[in-house]
Every structure is written in structure tokens, then in C-alpha cells.
N, C-alpha and C positions, 0 to 999 in steps of 0.2 A: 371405076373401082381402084386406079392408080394411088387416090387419095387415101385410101383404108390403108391399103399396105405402106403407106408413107408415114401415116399417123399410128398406125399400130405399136411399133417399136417404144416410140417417146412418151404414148400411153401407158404402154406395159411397165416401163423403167421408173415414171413417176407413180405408180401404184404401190410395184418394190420399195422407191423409196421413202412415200409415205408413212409405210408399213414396217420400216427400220424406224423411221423416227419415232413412230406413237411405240415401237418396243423401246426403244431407248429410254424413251420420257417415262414409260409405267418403272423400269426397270430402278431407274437411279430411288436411293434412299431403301429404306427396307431392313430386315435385322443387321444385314453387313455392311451397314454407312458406317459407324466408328472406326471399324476394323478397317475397310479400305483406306477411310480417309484419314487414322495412324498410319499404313503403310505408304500412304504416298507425303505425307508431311516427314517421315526416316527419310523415303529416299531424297527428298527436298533438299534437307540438313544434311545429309551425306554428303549431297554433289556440293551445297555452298561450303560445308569442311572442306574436303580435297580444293576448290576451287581458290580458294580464301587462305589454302594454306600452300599454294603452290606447286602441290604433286599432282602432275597428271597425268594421264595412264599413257596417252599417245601423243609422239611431239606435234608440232603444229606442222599443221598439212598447206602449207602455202606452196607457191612456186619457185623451185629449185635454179639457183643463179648457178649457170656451169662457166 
């Protein structure tokens, strides 16, 4: 019975996650595909303005020569 309780867990987690994907998959497209897919082509264009135009919000996070 060692074997149940070993396979149970990894059973469980791939049924969860089959069960995210087929939501996922029905989920995309539907009345609000335009609408999402303008707000994510803004913020697209936002970040290539700011990026393209050299303002950016936080300096570069590299390693500090003391």
C-alpha cells in the first residue's frame, strides 16, 4: 500500500493541472478578445515609448563597485 500513498500526490496535482489547462484553453478568445488584446498591445507601446525614449522609472539594478 506504500505505492498508493506515493502515487497519490502526483496523481492529484496532474488532474489539478489538467483541469487549469482545458480552463485556460475554453477560456481564451470570447467577447473580451479585442478588448484585452488593445490593452495589452497600449501597454506594449508604452513600455517600447519609455524604453526607446530613455526614461526609466528605476536605475539599473546591477552590482555596486564600493
Amino acid at each position: 500500500m506504500d505505492y498508493v500513498s506515493a502515487l497519490l500526490p502526483p496523481v492529484v496535482m496532474a488532474a489539478f493541472f489538467i483541469g487549469l489547462i482545458v480552463t485556460i484553453v475554453k477560456t481564451q478568445g470570447g467577447a473580451n478578445k479585442a478588448k484585452e488584446d488593445a490593452a495589452v498591445d497600449a501597454a506594449v507601446f508604452r513600455a517600447e515609448g519609455v524604453h526607446q525614449s530613455g526614461l526609466s522609472a528605476a536605475p539599473p539594478s546591477g552590482p555596486s563597485e564600493a
